[in-house]
N, CA, C and O atoms as a GROMACS GRO file, in nm:
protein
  384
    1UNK      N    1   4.782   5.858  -1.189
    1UNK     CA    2   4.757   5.925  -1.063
    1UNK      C    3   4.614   5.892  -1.020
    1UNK      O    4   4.515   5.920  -1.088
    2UNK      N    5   4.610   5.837  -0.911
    2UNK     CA    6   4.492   5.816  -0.847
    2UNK      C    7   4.417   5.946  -0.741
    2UNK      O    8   4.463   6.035  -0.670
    3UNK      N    9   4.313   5.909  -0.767
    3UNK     CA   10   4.226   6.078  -0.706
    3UNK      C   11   4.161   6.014  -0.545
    3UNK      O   12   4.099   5.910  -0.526
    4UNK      N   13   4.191   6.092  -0.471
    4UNK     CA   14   4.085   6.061  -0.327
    4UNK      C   15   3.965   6.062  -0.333
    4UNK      O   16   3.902   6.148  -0.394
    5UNK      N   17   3.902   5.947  -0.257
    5UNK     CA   18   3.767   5.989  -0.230
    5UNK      C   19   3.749   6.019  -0.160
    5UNK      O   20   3.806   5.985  -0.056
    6UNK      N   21   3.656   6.106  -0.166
    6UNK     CA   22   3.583   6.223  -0.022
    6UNK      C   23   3.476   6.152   0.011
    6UNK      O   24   3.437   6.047  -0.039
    7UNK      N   25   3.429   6.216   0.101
    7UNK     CA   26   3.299   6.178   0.110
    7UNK      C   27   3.183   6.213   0.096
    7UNK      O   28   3.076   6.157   0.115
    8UNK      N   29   3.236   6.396   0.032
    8UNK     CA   30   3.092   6.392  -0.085
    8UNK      C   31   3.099   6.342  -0.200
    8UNK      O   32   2.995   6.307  -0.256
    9UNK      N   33   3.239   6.328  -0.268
    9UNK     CA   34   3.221   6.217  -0.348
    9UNK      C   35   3.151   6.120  -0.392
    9UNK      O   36   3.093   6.108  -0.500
   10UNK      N   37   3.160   6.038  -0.285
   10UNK     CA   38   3.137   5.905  -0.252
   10UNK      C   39   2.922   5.911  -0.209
   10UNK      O   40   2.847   5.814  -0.213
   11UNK      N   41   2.896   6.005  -0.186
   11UNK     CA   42   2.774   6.012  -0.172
   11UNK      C   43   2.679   6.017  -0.002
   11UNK      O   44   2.570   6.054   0.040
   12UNK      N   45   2.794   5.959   0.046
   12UNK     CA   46   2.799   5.950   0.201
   12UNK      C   47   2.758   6.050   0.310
   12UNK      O   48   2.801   6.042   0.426
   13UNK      N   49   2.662   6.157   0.261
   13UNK     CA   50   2.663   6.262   0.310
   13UNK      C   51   2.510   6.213   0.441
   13UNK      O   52   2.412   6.153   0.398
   14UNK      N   53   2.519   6.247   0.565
   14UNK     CA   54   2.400   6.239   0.677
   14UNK      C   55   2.310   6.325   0.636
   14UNK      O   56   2.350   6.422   0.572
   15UNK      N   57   2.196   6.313   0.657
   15UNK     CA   58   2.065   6.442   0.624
   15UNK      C   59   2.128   6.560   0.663
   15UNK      O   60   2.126   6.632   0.564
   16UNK      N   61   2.192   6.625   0.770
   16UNK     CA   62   2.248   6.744   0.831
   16UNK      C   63   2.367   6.793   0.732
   16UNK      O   64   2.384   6.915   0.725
   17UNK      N   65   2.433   6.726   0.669
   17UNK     CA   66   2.510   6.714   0.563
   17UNK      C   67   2.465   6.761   0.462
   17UNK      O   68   2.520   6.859   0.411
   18UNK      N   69   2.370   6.712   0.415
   18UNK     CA   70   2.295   6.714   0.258
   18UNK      C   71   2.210   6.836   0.287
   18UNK      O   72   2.151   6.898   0.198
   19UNK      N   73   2.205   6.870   0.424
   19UNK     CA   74   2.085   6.997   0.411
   19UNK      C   75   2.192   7.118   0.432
   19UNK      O   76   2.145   7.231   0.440
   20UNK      N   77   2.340   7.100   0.442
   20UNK     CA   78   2.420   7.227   0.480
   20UNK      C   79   2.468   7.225   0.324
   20UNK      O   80   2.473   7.337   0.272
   21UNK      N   81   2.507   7.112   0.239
   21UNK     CA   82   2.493   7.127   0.119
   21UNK      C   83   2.419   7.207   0.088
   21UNK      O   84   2.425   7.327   0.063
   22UNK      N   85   2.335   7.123   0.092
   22UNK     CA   86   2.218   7.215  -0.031
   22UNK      C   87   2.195   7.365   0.012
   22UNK      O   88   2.151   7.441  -0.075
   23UNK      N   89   2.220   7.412   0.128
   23UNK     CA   90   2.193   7.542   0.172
   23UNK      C   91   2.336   7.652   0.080
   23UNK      O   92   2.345   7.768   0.038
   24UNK      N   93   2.423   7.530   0.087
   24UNK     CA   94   2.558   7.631   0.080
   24UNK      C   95   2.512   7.637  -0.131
   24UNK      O   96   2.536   7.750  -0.174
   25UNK      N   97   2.470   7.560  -0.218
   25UNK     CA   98   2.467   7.568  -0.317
   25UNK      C   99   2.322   7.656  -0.358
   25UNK      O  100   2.279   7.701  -0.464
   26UNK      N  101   2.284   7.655  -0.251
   26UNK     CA  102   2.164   7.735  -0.282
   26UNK      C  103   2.192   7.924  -0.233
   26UNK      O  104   2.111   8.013  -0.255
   27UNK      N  105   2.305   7.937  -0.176
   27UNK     CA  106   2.309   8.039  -0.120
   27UNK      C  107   2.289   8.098  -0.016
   27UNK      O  108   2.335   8.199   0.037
   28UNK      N  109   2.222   8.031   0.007
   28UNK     CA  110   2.133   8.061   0.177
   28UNK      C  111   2.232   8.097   0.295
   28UNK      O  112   2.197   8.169   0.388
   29UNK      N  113   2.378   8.030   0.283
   29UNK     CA  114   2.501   8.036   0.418
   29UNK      C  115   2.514   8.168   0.364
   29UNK      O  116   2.522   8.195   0.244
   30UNK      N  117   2.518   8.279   0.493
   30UNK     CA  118   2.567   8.404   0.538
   30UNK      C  119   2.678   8.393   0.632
   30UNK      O  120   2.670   8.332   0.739
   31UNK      N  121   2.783   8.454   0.589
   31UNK     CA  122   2.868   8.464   0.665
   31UNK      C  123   2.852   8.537   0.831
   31UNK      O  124   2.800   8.647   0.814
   32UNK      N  125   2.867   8.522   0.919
   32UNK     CA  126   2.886   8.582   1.023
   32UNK      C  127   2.920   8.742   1.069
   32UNK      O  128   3.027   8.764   1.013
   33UNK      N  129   2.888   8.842   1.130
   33UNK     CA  130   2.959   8.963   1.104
   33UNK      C  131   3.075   8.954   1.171
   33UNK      O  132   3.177   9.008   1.129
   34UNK      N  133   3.069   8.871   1.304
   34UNK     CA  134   3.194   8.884   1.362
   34UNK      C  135   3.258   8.698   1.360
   34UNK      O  136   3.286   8.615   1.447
   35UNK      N  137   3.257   8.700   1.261
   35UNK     CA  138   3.384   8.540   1.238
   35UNK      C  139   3.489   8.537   1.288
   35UNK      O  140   3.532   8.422   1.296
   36UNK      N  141   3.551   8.608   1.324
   36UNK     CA  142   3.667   8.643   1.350
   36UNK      C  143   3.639   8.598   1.507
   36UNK      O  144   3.683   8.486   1.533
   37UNK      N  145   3.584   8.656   1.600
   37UNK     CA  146   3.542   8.653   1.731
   37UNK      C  147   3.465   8.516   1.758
   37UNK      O  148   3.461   8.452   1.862
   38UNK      N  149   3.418   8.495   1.661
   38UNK     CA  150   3.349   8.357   1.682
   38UNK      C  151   3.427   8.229   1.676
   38UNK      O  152   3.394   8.130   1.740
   39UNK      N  153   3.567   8.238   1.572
   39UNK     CA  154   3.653   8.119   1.556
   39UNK      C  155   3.763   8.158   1.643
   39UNK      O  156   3.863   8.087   1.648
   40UNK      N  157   3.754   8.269   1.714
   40UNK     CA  158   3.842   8.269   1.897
   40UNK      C  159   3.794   8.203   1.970
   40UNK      O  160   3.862   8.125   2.037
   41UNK      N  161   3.638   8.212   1.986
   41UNK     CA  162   3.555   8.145   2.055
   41UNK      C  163   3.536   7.999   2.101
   41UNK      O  164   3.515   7.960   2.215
   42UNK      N  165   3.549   7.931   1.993
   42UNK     CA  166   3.540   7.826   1.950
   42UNK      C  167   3.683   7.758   1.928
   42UNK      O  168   3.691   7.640   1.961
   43UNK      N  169   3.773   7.807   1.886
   43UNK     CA  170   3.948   7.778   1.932
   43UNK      C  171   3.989   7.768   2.057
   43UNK      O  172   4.068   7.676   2.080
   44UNK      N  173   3.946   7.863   2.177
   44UNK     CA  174   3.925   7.856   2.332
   44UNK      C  175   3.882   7.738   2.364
   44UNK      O  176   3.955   7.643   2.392
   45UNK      N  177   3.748   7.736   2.361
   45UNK     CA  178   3.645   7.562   2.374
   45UNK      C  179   3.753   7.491   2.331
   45UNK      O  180   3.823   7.492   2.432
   46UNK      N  181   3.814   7.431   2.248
   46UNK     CA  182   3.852   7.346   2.202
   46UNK      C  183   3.945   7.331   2.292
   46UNK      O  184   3.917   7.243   2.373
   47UNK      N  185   4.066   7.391   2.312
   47UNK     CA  186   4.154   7.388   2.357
   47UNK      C  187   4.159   7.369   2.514
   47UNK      O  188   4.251   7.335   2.588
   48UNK      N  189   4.051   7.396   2.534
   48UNK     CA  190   4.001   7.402   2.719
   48UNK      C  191   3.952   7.204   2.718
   48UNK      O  192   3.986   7.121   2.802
   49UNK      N  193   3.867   7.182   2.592
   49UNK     CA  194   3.857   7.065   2.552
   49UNK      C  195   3.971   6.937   2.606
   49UNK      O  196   3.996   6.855   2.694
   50UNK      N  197   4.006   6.987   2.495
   50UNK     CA  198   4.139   6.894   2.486
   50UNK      C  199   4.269   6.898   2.587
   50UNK      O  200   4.344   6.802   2.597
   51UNK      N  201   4.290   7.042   2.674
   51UNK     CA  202   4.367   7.040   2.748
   51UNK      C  203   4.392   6.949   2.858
   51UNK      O  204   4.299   6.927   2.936
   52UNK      N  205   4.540   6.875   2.882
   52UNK     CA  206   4.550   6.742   2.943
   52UNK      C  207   4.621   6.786   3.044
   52UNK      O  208   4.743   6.769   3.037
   53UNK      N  209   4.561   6.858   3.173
   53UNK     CA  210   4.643   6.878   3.340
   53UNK      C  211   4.652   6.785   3.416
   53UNK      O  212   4.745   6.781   3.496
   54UNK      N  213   4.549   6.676   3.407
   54UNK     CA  214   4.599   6.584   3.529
   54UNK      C  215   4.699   6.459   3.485
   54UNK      O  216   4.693   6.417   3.370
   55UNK      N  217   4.787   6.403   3.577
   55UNK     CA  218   4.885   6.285   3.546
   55UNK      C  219   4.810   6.198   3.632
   55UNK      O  220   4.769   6.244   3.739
   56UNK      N  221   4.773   6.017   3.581
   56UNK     CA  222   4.769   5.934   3.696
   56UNK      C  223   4.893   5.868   3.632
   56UNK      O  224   4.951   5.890   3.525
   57UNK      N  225   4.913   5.783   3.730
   57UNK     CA  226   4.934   5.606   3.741
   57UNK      C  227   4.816   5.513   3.745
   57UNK      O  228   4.714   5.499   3.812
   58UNK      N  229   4.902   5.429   3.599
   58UNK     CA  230   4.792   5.257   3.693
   58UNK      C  231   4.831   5.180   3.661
   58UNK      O  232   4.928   5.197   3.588
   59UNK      N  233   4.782   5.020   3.692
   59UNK     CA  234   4.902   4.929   3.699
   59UNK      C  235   4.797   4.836   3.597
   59UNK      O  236   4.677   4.812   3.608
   60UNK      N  237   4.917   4.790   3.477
   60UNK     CA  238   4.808   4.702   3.373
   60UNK      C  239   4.864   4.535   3.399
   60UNK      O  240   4.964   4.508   3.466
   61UNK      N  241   4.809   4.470   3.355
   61UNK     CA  242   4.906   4.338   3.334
   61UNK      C  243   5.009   4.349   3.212
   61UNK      O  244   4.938   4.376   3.115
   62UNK      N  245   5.092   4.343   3.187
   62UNK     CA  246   5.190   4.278   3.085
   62UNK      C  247   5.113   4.262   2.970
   62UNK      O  248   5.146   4.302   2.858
   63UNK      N  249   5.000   4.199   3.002
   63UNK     CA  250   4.988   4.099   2.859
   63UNK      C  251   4.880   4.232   2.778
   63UNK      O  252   4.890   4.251   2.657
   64UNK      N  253   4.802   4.296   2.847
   64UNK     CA  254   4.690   4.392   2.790
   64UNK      C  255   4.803   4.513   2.755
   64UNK      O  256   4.798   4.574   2.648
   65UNK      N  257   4.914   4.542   2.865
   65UNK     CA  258   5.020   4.664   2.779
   65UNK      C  259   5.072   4.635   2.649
   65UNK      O  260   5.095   4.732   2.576
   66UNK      N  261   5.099   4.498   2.597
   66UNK     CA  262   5.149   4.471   2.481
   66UNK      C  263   5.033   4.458   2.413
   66UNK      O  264   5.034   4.495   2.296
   67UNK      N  265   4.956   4.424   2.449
   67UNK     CA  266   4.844   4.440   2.327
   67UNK      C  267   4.731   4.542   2.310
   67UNK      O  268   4.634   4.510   2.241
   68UNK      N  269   4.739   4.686   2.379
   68UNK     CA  270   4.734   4.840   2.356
   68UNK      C  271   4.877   4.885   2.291
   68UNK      O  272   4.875   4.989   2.226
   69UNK      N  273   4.972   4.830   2.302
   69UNK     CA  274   5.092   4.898   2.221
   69UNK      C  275   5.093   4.853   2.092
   69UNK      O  276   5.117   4.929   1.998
   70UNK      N  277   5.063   4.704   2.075
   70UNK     CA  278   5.033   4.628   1.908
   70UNK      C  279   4.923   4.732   1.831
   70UNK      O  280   4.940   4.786   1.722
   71UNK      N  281   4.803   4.744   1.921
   71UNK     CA  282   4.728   4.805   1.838
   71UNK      C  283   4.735   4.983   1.828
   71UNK      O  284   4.679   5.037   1.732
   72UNK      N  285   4.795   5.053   1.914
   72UNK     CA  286   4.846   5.151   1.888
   72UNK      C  287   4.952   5.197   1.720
   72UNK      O  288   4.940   5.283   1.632
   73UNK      N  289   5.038   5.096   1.745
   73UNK     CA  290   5.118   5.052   1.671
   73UNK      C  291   5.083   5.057   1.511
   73UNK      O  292   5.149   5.119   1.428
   74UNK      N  293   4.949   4.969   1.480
   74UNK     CA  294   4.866   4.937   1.387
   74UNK      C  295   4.798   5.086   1.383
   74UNK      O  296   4.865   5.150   1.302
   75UNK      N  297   4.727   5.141   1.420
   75UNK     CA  298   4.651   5.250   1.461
   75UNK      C  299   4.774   5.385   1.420
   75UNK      O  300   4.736   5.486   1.360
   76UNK      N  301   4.895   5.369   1.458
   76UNK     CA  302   5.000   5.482   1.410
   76UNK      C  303   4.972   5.622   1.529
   76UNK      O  304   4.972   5.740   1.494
   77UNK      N  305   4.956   5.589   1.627
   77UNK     CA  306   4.934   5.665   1.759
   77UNK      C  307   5.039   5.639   1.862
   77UNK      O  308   5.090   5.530   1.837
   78UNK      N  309   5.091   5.694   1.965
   78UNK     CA  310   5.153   5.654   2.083
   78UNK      C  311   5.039   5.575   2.145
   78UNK      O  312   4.920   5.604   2.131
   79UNK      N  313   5.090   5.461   2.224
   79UNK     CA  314   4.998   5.412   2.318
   79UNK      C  315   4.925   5.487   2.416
   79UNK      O  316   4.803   5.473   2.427
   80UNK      N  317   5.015   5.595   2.516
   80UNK     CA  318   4.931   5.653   2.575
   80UNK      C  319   4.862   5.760   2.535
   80UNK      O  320   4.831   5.844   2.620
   81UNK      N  321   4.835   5.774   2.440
   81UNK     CA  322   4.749   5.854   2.326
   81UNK      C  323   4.643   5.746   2.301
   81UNK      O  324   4.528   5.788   2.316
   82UNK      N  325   4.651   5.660   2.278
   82UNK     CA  326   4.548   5.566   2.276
   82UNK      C  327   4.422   5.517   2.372
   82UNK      O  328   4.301   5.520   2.354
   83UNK      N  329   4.523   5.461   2.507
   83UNK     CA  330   4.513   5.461   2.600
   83UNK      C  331   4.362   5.591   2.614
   83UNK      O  332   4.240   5.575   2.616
   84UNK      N  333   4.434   5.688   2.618
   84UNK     CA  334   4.354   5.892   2.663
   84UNK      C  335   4.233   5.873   2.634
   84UNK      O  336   4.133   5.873   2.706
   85UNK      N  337   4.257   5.846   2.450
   85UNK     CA  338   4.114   5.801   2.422
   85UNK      C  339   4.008   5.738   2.434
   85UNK      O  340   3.892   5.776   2.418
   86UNK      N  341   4.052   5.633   2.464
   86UNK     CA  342   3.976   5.527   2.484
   86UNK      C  343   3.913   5.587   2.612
   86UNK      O  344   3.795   5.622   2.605
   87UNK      N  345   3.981   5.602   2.728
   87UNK     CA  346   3.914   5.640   2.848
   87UNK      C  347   3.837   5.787   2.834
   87UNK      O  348   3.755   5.815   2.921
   88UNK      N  349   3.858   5.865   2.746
   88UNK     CA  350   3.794   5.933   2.690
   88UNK      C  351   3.637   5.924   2.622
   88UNK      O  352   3.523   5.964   2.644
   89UNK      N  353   3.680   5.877   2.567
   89UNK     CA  354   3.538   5.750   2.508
   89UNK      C  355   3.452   5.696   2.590
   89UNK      O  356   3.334   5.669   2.568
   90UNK      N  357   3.508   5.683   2.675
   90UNK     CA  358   3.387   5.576   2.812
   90UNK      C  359   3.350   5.715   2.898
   90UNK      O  360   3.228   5.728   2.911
   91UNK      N  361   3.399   5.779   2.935
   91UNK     CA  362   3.358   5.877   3.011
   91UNK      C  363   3.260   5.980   3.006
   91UNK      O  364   3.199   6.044   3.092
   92UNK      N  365   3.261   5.980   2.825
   92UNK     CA  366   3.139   6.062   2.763
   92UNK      C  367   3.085   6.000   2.708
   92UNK      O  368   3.038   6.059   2.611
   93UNK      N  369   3.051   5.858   2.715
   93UNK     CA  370   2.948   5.798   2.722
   93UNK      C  371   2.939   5.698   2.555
   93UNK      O  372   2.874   5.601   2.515
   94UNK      N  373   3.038   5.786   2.500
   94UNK     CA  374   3.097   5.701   2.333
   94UNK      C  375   3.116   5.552   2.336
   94UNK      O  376   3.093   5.472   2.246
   95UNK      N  377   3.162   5.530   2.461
   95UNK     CA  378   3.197   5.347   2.430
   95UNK      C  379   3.149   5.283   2.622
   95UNK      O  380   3.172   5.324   2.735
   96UNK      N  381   3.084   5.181   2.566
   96UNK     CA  382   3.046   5.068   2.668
   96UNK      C  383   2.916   5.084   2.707
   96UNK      O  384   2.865   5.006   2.787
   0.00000   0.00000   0.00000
């Protein structure tokens, strides 16, 4: 049986990482009084986030639809799930 690597495992941890570590082994993380209200909070955001109301159309060539569906494909996503992202990505400034 083979074991996963994580990525504290693996050592891979960012300074912000290694300092929430070390806080959480040191004791220092206090729980919240109202957690409860806070992971509503933050479940809302998300979901307001991610919520998908508008539909377009657009017109691709042939040859770029088959090759967003190949790599979808590879990737294990629907294309227009892919597609979302990607334009997702450019819009907040993640890619280009």
């Amino acid at each position: 049986m083979t074991e996963r690597m994580t990525k504290l495992d693996s050592g891979a941890l960012d300074p912000e990482e290694s300092e929430i570590l070390r806080a959480y082994e040191e004791g220092r993380l206090r729980r919240t009084s109202d957690s409860s209200g806070e992971a509503q909070r933050l479940e809302a955001a998300a979901r307001e986030t991610l919520r998908k109301d508008k539909r377009i159309n657009i017109r691709l060539p042939s040859h770029d639809l088959v090759q967003i569906k190949r790599l979808a494909a590879r990737e294990g996503v629907p294309y227009q799930t892919l597609i979302s992202s990607i334009l997702h990505k450019y819009a907040t400034g993640e890619l280009g």
